[in-house]
C-alpha positions in Angstrom: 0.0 0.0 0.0 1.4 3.4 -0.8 2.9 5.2 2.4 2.3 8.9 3.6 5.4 9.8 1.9 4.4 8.6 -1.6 4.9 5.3 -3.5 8.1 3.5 -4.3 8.8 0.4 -5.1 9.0 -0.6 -1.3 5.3 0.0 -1.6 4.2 -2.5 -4.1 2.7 -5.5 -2.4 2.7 -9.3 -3.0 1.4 -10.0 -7.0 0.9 -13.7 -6.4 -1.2 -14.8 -8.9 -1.8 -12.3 -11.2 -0.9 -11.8 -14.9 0.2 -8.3 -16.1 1.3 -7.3 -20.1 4.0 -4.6 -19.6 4.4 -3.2 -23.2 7.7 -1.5 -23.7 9.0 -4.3 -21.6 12.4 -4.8 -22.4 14.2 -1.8 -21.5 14.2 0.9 -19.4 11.1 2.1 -17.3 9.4 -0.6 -18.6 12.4 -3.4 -17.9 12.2 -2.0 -14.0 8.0 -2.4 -14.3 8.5 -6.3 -15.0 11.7 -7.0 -12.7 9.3 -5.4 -10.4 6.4 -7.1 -10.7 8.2 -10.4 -11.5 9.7 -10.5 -8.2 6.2 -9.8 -6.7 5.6 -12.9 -7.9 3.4 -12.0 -11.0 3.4 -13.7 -14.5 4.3 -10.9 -16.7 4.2 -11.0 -19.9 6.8 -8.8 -21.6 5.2 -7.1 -24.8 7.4 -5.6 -27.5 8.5 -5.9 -30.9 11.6 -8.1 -30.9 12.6 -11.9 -29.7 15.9 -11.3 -29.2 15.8 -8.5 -26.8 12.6 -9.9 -25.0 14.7 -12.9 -24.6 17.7 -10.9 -23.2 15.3 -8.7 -20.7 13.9 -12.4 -19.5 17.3 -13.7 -18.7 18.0 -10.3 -17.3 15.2 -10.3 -14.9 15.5 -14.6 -14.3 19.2 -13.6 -13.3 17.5 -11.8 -10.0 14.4 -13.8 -9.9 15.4 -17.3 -10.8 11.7 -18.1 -10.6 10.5 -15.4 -12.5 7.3 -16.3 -14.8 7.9 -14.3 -17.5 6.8 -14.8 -21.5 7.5 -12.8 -24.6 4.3 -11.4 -26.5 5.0 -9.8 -30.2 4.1 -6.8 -30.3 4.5 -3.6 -32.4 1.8 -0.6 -31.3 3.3 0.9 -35.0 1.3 -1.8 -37.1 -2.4 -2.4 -35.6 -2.5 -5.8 -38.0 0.0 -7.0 -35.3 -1.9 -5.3 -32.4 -5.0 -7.2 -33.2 -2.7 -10.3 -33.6 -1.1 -9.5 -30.1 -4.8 -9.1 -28.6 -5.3 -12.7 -29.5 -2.6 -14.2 -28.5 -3.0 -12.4 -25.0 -6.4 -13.2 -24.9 -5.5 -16.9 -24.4 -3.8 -16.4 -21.1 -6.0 -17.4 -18.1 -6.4 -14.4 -17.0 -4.8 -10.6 -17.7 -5.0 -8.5 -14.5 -3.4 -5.3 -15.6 -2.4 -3.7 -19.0 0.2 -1.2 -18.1 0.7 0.7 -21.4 4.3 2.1 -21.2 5.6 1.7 -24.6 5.9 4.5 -26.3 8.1 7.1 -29.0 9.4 10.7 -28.6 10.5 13.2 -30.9 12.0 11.2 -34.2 11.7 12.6 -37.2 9.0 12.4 -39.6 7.8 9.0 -39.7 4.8 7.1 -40.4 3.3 3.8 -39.0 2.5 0.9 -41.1 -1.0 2.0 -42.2 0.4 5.7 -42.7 -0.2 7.6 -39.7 2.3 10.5 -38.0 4.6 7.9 -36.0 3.9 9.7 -32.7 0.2 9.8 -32.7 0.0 6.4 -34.2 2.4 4.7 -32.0 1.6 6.7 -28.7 -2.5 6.9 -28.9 -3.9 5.1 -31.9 -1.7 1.2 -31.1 -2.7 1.7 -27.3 -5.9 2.9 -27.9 -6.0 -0.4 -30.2 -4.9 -2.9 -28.1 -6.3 -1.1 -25.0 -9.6 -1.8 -26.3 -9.1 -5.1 -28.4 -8.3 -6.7 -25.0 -10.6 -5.1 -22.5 -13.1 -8.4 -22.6 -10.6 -10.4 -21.2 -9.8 -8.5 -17.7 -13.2 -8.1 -17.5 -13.7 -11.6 -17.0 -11.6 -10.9 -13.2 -12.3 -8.4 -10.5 -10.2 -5.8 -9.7 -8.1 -5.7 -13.1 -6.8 -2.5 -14.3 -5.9 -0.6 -17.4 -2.6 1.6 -17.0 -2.1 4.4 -19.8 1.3 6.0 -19.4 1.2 10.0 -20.3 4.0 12.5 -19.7 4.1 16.1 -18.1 4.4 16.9 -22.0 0.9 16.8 -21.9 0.3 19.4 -19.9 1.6 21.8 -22.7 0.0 19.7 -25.5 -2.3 20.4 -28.3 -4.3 17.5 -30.2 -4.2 19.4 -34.3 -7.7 18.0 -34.9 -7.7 19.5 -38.9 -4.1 17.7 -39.4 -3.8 14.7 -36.9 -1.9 12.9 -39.7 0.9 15.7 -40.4 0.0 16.1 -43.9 0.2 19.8 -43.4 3.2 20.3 -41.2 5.4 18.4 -38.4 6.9 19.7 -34.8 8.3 16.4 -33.3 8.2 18.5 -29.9 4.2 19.6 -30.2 3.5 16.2 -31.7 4.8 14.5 -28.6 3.1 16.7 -26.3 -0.1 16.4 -28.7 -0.3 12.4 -28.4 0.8 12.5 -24.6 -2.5 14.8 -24.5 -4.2 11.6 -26.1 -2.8 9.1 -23.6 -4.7 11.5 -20.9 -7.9 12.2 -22.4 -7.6 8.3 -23.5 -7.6 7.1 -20.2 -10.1 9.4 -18.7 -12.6 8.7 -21.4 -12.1 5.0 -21.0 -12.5 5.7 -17.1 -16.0 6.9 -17.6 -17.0 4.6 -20.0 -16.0 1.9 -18.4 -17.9 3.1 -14.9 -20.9 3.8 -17.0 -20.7 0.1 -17.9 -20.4 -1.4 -14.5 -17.0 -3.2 -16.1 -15.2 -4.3 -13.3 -11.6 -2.9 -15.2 -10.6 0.1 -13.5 -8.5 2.8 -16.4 -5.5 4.7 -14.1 -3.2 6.9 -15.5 0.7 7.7 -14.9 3.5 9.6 -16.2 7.2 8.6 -15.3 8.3 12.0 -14.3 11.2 12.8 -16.6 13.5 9.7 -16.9 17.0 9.0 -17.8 15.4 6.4 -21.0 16.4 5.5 -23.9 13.1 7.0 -25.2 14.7 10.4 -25.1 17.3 9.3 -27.8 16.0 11.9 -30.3 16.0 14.9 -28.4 19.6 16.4 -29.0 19.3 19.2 -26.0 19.5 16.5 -23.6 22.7 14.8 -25.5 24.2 18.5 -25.1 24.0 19.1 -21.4 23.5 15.4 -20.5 25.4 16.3 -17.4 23.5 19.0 -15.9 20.1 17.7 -17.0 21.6 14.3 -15.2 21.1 15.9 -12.5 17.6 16.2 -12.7 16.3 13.0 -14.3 15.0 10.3 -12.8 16.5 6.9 -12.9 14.4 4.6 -14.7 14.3 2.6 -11.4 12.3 5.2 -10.0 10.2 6.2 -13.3 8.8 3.1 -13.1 7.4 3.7 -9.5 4.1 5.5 -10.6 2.9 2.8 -13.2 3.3 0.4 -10.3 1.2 2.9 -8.1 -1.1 2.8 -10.8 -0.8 -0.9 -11.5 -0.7 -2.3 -7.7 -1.6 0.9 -5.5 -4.7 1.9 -3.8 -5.7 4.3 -6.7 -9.1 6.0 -7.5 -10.4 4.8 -10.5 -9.6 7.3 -13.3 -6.6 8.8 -10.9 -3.8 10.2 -12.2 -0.3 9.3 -10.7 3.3 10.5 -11.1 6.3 11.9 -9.0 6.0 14.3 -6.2 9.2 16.2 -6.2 11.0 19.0 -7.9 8.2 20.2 -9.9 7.0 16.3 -10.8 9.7 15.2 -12.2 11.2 12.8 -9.9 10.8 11.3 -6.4 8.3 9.1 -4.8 4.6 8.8 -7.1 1.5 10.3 -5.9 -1.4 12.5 -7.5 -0.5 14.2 -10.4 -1.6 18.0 -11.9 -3.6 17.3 -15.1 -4.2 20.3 -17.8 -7.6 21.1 -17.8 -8.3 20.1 -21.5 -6.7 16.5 -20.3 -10.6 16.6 -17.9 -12.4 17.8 -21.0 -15.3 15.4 -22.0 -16.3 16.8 -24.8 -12.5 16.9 -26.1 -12.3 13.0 -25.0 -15.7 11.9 -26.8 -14.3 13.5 -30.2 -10.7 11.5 -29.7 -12.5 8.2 -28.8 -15.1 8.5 -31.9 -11.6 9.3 -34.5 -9.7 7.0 -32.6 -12.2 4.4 -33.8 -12.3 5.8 -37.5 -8.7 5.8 -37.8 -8.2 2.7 -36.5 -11.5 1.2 -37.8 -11.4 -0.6 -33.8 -15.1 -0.3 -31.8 -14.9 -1.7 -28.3 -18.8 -1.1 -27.8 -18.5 1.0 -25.1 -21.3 4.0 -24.5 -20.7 7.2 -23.7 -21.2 8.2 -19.9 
């Protein structure tokens, strides 16, 4: 349970039992998610896009918890042919518990998914908002399971370009990011009251990591100037990884929002986060649910609160 001083991973109690799909899984934030969990005692199933380096994360994790229950599941949120064929493969597992959506990209250049989105928006929102809602009928079939969207403090500057969510007009890598980290959020709280509307037993939670010393940052050339002075700042990815397990394993309010509590929320031990008002906006995340579904021509059947 979390302590008065916030959550860490001291906090995280006894998984026993439980199945959780980490995406992202094998490295950074999301490595530390699984060795977490792992050692908890959960199965975890570590989602990404390649065998090799699942396998090395596995043996990685096995080498501290020799007992580990741990499995590879394909996945690439950049291609939703392979999210639906993820979905199914997840779907067979006994039971899924929690989702925790970490995966995710940040500032490349121009790029474009496999059905021709903008790579941020497609990989970020429109793959998670995919397999989000492709799986959602099987941790509904167990009590207290939970889907974890992961946004970022970027959101709280973010701007969804409704009349050019494709960048066929023009491309910012930095308002792109912050634009699909706005998605995660309104994602997420959208889902949340759908999902209550519905009596579903899956709670949605959101998180953001602070700002982490990742390899997800690999594009962003300020930071591979002053490394050293913005070292100073970042969390480790150790404790990035402490609010998805808040949101994951923590007594959380359905539809909460969780990161660090320290110098400005960007590191430290996770509790409550400051959302941007927009992120709270239901009309905003009624119009990204309804194009979420044309883009990705995925309907979960859920009706609006």
């Amino acid at each position: 349970m979390a302590h008065s001083i916030g959550f860490t991973e001291a906090s995280v109690p006894d998984q026993t039992g439980k199945t959780f799909i980490v995406t992202g899984a094998n490295a950074g934030i999301g490595f530390e998610i699984s060795q977490v969990l792992a050692a908890r005692g959960a199965r975890v199933l570590l989602a990404c896009r390649e065998r090799t380096r699942a396998e090395q994360a596995i043996a990685r994790i096995r080498h501290i918890t020799p007992k580990a229950d741990l499995a590879w599941l394909p996945l690439d949120l950049g291609d939703l042919d392979n999210v639906r064929a993820a979905a199914e493969i997840a779907a067979r597992e006994p039971r899924i518990d929690v989702l925790i959506n970490n995966a995710g990209i940040m500032n490349p250049p121009l790029t474009r998914t496999e059905q021709g989105f903008e790579s941020q928006f497609g990989v970020n929102h429109l793959g998670v908002f995919g397999l989000t809602t492709l799986l959602l009928p099987k941790p509904a079939e167990t009590p207290g399971s939970r889907v974890v969207v992961t946004s970022s403090i970027a959101h709280l500057k973010g701007r969804i370009d409704w009349d050019d969510l494709n960048a066929e007009k023009s491309y910012n890598k930095n308002g792109r990011y912050g634009g699909s980290k706005l998605a995660n959020a309104l994602f997420f709280f959208e889902l949340d009251r759908r999902l209550r509307s519905a009596d579903s037993p899956v709670m949605a939670v959101g998180c953001h990591p602070g700002v982490a010393s990742t390899s997800l940052g690999r594009h962003m050339g300020i930071i591979q100037l002053v490394g050293p002075i913005v070292g100073l700042l970042l969390n480790s990815a150790a404790k990035g990884a402490w609010p998805a397990l808040q949101a994951a394993t923590g007594k959380v309010m359905p539809g909460g929002y969780y990161g660090p509590t320290g110098f400005g929320g960007i590191r430290g031990p996770s509790g409550e986060a400051k959302r941007a008002p927009d992120a709270q906006d239901p009309t905003l995340s009624k119009r990204l649910w309804d194009v979420s579904i044309a883009m990705t021509g995925i309907d979960p059947g859920l009706a609006p609160a």
